[in-house]
TORKOL-4160 file (C-alpha; in steps of 0.2 Angstrom, whole numbers, padded with zeros to 4 digits, m for minus):
298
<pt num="1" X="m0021" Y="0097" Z="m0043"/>
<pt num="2" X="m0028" Y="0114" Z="m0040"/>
<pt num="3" X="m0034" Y="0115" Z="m0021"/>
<pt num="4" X="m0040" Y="0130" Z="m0011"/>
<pt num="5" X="m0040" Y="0119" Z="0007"/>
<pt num="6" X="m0029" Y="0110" Z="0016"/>
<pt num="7" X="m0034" Y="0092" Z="0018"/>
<pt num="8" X="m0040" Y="0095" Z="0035"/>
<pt num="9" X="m0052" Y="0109" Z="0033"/>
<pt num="10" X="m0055" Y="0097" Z="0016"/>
<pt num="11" X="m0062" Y="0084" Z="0026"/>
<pt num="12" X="m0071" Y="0092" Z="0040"/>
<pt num="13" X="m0082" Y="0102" Z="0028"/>
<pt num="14" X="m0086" Y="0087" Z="0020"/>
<pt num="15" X="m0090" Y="0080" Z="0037"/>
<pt num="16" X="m0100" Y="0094" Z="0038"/>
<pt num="17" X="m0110" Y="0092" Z="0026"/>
<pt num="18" X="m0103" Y="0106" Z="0018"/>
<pt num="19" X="m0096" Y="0107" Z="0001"/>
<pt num="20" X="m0077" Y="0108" Z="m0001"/>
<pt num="21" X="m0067" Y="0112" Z="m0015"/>
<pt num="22" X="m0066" Y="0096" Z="m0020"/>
<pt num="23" X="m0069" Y="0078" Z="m0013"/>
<pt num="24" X="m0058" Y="0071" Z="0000"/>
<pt num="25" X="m0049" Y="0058" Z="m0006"/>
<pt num="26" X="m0043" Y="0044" Z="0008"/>
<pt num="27" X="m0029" Y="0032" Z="0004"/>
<pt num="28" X="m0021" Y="0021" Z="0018"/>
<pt num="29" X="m0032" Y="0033" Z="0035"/>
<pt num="30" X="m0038" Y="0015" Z="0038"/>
<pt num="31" X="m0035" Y="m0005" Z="0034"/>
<pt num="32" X="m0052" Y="m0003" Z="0023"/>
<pt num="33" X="m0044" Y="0010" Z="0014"/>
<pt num="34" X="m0027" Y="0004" Z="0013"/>
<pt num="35" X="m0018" Y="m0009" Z="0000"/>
<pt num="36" X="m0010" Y="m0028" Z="0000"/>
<pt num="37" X="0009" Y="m0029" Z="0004"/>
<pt num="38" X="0013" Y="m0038" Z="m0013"/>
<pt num="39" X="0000" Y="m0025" Z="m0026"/>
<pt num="40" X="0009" Y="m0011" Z="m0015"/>
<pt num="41" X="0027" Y="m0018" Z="m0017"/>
<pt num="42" X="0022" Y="m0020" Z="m0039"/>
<pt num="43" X="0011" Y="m0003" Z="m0037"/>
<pt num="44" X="0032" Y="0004" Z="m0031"/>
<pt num="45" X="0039" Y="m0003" Z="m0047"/>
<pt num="46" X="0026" Y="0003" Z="m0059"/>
<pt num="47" X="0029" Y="0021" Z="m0049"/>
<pt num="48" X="0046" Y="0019" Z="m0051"/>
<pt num="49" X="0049" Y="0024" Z="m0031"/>
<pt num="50" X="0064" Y="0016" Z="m0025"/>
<pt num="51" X="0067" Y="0023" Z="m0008"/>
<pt num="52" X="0059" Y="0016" Z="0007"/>
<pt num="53" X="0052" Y="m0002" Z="0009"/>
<pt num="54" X="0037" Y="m0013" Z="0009"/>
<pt num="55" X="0033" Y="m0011" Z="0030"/>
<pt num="56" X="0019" Y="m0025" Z="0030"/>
<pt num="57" X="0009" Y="m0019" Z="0046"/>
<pt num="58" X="m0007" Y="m0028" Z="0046"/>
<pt num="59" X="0000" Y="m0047" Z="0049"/>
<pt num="60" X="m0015" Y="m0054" Z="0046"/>
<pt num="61" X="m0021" Y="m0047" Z="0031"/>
<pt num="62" X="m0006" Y="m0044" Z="0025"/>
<pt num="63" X="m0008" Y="m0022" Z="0023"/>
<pt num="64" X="0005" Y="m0011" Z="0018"/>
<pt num="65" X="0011" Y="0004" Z="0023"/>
<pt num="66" X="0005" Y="0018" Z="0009"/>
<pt num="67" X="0021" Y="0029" Z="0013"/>
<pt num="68" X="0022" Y="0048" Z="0008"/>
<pt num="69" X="0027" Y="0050" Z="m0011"/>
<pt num="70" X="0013" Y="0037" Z="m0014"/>
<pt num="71" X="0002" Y="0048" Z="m0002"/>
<pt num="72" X="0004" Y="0062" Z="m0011"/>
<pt num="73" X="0005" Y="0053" Z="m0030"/>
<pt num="74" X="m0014" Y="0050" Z="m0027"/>
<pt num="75" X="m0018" Y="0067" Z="m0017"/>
<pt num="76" X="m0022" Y="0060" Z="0001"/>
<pt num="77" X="m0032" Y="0068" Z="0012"/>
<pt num="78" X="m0030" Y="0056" Z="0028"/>
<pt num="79" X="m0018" Y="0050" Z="0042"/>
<pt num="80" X="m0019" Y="0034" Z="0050"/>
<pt num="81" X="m0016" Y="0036" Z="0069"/>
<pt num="82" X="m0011" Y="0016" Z="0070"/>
<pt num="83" X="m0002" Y="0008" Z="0084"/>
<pt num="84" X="0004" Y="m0007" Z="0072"/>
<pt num="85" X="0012" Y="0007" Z="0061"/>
<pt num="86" X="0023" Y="0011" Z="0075"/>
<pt num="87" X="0039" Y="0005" Z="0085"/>
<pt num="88" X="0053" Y="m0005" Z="0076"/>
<pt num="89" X="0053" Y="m0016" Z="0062"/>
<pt num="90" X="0060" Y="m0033" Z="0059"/>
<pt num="91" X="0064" Y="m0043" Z="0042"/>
<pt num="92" X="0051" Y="m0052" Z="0032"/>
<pt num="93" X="0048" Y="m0061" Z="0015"/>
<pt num="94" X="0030" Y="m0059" Z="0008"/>
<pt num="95" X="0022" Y="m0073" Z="m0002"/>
<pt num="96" X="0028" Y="m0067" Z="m0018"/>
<pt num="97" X="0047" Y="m0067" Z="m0011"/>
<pt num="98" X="0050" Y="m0047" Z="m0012"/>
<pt num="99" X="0058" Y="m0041" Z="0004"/>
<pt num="100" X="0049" Y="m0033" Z="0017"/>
<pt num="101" X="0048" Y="m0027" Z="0033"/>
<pt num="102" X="0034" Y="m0034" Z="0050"/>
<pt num="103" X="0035" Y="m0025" Z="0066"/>
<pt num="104" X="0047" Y="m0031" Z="0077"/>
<pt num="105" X="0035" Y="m0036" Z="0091"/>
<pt num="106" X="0026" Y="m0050" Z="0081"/>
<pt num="107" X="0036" Y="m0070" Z="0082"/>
<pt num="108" X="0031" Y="m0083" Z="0068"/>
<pt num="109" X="0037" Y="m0102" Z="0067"/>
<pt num="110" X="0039" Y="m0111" Z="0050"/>
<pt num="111" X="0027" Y="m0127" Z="0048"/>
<pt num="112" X="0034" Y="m0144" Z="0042"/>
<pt num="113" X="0021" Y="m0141" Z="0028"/>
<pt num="114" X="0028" Y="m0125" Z="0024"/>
<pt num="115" X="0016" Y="m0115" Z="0031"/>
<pt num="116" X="0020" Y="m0098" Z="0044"/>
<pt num="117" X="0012" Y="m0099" Z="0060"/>
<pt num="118" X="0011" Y="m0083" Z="0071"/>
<pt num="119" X="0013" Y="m0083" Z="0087"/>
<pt num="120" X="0006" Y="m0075" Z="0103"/>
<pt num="121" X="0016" Y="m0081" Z="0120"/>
<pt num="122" X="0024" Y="m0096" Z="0110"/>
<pt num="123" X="0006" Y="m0101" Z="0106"/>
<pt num="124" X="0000" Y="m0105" Z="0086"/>
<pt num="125" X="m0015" Y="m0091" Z="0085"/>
<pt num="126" X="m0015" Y="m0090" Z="0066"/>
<pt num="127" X="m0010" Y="m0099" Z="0051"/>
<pt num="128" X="m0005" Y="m0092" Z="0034"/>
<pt num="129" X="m0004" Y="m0110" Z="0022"/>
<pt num="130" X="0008" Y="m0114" Z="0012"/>
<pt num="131" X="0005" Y="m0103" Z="m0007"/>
<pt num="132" X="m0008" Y="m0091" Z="0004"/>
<pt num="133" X="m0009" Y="m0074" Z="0005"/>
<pt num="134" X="m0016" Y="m0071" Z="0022"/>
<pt num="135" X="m0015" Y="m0076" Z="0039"/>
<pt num="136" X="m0031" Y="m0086" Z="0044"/>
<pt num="137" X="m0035" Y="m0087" Z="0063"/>
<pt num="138" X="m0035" Y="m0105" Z="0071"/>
<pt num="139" X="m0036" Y="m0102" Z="0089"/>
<pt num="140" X="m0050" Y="m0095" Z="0099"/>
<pt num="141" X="m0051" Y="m0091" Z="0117"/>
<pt num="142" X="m0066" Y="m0094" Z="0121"/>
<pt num="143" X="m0073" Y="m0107" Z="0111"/>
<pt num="144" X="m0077" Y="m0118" Z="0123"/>
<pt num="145" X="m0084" Y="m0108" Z="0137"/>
<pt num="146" X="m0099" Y="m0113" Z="0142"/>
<pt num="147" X="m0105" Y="m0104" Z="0158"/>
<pt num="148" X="m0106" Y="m0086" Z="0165"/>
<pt num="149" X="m0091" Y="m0089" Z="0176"/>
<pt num="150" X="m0079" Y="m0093" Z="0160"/>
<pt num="151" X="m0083" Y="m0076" Z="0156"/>
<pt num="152" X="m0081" Y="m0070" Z="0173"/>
<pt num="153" X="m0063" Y="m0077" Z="0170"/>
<pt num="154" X="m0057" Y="m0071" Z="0156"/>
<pt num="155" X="m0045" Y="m0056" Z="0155"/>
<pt num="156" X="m0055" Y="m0046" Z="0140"/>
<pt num="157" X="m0039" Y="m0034" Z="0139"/>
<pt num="158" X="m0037" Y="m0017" Z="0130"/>
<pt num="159" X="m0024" Y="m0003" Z="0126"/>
<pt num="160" X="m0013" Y="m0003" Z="0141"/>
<pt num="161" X="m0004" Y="0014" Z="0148"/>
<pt num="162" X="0010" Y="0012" Z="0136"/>
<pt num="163" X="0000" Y="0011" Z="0121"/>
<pt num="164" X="m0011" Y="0024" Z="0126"/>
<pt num="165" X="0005" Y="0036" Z="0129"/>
<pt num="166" X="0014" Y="0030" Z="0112"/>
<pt num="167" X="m0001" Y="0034" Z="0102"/>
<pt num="168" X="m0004" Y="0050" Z="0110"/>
<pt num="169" X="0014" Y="0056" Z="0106"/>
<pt num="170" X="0011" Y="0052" Z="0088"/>
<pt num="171" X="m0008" Y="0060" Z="0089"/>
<pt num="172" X="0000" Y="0076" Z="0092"/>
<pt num="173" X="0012" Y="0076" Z="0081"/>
<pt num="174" X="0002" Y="0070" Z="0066"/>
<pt num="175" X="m0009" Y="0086" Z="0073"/>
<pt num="176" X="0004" Y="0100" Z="0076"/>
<pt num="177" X="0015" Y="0095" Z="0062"/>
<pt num="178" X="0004" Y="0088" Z="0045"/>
<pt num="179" X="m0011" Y="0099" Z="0037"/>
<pt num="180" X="m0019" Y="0081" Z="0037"/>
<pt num="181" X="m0035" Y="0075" Z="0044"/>
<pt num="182" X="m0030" Y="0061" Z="0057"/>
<pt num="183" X="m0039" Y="0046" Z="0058"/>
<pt num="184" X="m0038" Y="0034" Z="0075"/>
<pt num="185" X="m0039" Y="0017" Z="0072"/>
<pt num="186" X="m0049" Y="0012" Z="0089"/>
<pt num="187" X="m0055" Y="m0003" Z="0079"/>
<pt num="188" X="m0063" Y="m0013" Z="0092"/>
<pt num="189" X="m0081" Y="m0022" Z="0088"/>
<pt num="190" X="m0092" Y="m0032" Z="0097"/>
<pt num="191" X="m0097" Y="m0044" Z="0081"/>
<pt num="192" X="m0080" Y="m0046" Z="0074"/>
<pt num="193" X="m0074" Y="m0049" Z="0092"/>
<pt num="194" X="m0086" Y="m0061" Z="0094"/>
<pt num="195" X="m0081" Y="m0070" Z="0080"/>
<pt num="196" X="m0062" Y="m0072" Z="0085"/>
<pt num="197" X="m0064" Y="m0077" Z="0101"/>
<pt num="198" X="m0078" Y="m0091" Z="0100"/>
<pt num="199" X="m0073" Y="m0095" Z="0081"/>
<pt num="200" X="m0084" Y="m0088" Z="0066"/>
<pt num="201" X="m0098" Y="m0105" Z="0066"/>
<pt num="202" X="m0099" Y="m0105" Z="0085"/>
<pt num="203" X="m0104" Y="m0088" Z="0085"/>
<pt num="204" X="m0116" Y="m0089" Z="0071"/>
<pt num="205" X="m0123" Y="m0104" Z="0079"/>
<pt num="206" X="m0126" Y="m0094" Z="0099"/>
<pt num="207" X="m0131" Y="m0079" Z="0087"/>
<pt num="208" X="m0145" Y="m0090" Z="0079"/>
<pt num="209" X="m0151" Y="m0100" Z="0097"/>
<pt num="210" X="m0146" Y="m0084" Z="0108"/>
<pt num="211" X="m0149" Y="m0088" Z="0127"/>
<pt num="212" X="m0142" Y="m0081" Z="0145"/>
<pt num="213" X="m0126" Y="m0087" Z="0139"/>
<pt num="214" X="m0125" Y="m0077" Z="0123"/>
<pt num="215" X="m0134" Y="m0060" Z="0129"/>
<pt num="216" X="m0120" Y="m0061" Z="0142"/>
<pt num="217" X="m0106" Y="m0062" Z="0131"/>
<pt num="218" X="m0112" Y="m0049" Z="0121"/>
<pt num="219" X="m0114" Y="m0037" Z="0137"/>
<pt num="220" X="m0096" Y="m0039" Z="0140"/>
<pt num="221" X="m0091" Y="m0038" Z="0124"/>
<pt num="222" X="m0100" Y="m0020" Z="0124"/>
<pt num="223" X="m0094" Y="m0017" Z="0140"/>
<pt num="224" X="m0075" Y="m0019" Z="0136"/>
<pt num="225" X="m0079" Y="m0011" Z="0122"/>
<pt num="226" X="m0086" Y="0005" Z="0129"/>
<pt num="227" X="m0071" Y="0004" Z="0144"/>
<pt num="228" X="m0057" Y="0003" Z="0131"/>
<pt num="229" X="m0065" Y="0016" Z="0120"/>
<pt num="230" X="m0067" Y="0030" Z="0137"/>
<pt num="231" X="m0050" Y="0028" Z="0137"/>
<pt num="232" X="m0043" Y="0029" Z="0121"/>
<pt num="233" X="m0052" Y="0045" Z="0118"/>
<pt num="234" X="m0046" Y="0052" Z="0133"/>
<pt num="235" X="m0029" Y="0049" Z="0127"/>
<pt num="236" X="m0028" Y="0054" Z="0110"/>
<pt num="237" X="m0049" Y="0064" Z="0106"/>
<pt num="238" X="m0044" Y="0080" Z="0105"/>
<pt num="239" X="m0028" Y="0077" Z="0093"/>
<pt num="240" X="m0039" Y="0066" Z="0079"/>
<pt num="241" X="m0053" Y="0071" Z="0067"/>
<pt num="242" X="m0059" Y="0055" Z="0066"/>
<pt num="243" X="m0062" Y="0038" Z="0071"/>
<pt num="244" X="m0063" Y="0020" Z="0066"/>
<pt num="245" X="m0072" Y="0006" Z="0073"/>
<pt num="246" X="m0077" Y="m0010" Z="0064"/>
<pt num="247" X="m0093" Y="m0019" Z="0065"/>
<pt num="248" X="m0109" Y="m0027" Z="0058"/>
<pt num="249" X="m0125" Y="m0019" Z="0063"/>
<pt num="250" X="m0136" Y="m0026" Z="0053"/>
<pt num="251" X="m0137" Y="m0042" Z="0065"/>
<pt num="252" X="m0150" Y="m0039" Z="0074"/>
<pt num="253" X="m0160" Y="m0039" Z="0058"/>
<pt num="254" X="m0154" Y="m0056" Z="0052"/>
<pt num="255" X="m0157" Y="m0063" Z="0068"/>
<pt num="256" X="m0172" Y="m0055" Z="0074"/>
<pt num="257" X="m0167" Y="m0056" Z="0094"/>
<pt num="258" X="m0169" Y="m0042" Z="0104"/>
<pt num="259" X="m0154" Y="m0042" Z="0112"/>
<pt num="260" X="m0143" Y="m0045" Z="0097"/>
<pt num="261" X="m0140" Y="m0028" Z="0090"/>
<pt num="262" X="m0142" Y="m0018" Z="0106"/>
<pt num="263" X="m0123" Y="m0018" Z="0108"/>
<pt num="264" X="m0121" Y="m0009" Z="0093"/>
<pt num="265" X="m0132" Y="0004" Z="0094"/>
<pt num="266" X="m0127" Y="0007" Z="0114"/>
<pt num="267" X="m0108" Y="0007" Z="0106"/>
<pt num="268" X="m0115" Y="0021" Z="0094"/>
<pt num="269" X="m0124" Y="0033" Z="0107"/>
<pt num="270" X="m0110" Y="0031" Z="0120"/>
<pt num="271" X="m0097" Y="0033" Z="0106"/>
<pt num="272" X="m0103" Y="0050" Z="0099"/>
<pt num="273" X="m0106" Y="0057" Z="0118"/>
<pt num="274" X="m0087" Y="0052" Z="0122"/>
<pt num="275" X="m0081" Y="0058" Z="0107"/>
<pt num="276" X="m0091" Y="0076" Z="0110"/>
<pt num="277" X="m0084" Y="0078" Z="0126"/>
<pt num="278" X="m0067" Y="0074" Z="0122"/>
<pt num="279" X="m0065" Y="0087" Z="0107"/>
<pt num="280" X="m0075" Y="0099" Z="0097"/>
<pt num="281" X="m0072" Y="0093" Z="0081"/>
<pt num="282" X="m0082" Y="0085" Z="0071"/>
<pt num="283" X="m0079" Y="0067" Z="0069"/>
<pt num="284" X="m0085" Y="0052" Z="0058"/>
<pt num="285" X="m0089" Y="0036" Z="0065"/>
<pt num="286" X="m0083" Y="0026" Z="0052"/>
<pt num="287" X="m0091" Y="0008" Z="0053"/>
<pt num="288" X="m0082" Y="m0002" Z="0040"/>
<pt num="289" X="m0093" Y="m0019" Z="0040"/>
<pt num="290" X="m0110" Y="m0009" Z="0037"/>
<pt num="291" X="m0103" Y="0004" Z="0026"/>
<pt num="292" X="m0110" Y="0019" Z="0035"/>
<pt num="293" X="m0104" Y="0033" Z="0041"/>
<pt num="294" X="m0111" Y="0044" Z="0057"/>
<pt num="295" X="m0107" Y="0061" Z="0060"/>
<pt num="296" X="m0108" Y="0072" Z="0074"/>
<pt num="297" X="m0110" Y="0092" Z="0071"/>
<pt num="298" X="m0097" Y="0105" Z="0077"/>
């Protein structure tokens, strides 16, 4: 492939909005962008690529790790800064029964039905049946809340100092080491949030009758948002080029409520001012759900 840039400068002209000398190409920067364990395990054989392993980093959707020779096969252009990429690796079989490898962190319990339950503090928070391919959520925190104070109560978590320090170690290097453009999967959303921790029909249903409850929730769920993201950049903003953050925003449309929606776009105005005053490079809000993208100039 004849190339004149590096894949960085690649990708922030086209972030730019200026034309490079040919179009950036992502493969694996994020989850969106990335490939199931068992097509990546048969994509290895049809390559012929023996080294390595199948690292299944994405439990729940079952995502592979696209390691370099494949990177490179297919003329990648982006990094993924992802902390469920790092740290050490344990054992596992994928549905198909090719050998693989999970993060060590993550426990499992067989069901009596055959099914694989993961586990989070000895507690079944996911379910991947028995001839399935992915994990399917079955627990949700805060389904049953009902009042302000069970939001008042509930620990609505974050990256902690020892994620943030990991992640920012591998930001630099990534930065200093690669001609990639690094992409930091931040990932948090206030809809798909939502949606795991009062279940997907409960959430559509408080969506559809909003309510002090509901408006509430979705305050905090911005505000965590917003606090976790303050921090993240602080960490790791001026060693990326851009960022990824899930999320529907098209539901105030659907729902017609004021005050569904107004999460989103506070997350999107606070997001690019963050960003702007953690580096000067330009970055690319990538919001996966609505398929848009947001730039901020250099």
């Amino acid at each position: 492939m004849n190339s004149t840039m590096s894949s960085r400068e690649r990708v922030l002209r086209a972030l730019a909005h200026q034309e490079p000398d040919r179009v950036p190409i992502d493969c694996g920067g994020m989850r969106s962008s990335g490939i199931a364990a068992i097509a990546y395990g048969r994509l290895k054989d049809y390559l012929a690529l023996r080294e390595g392993a199948v690292y299944v980093f994405d439990v729940r959707q079952q995502l592979a790790v696209i390691e370099p020779p494949v990177r490179e096969r297919f003329g990648a252009d982006v990094l993924s800064l992802d902390l469920d990429q790092l740290g050490d690796w344990q054992p596992y079989t994928l549905p198909d029964g090719r050998q693989a490898l999970m993060p060590a962190s993550y426990q499992f319990e067989a069901g009596q039905d055959g099914s694989l339950y993961w586990l989070d503090r000895g507690k079944r928070i996911a379910k991947l049946p028995n001839g399935g391919y992915y994990f399917d959520l079955i627990d949700f925190p805060l389904a049953g809340a009902t009042s302000l104070s069970d939001l008042e109560e509930y620990n609505w978590g974050g990256h902690s100092d020892e994620q943030l320090a990991i992640l920012r170690s591998q930001a630099v290097q990534l930065s200093e080491q690669t001609d990639k453009a690094i992409m930091g999967r931040f990932s948090g959303s206030v809809y798909e949030r939502g949606q795991k921790l009062r279940g997907f029909e409960r959430f559509m249903l408080d969506l559809a009758e909003g309510g002090p409850f509901v408006e509430a929730f979705l305050e905090k769920l911005t505000e965590a948002h917003l606090r976790d993201l303050e921090r993240y950049l602080a960490a790791v903003g001026e060693h990326i080029h851009l960022i990824q953050m899930r999320g529907a925003h098209n539901v105030r449309r659907r729902f017609r409520r004021p005050c569904i929606g107004a999460g989103s776009s506070r997350i999107t105005a606070a997001s690019t001012a963050l960003y702007a005053s953690a580096t000067r490079t330009c970055t690319c809000f990538c919001i996966v759900a609505a398929r848009s993208t947001r730039c901020c100039p250099t």
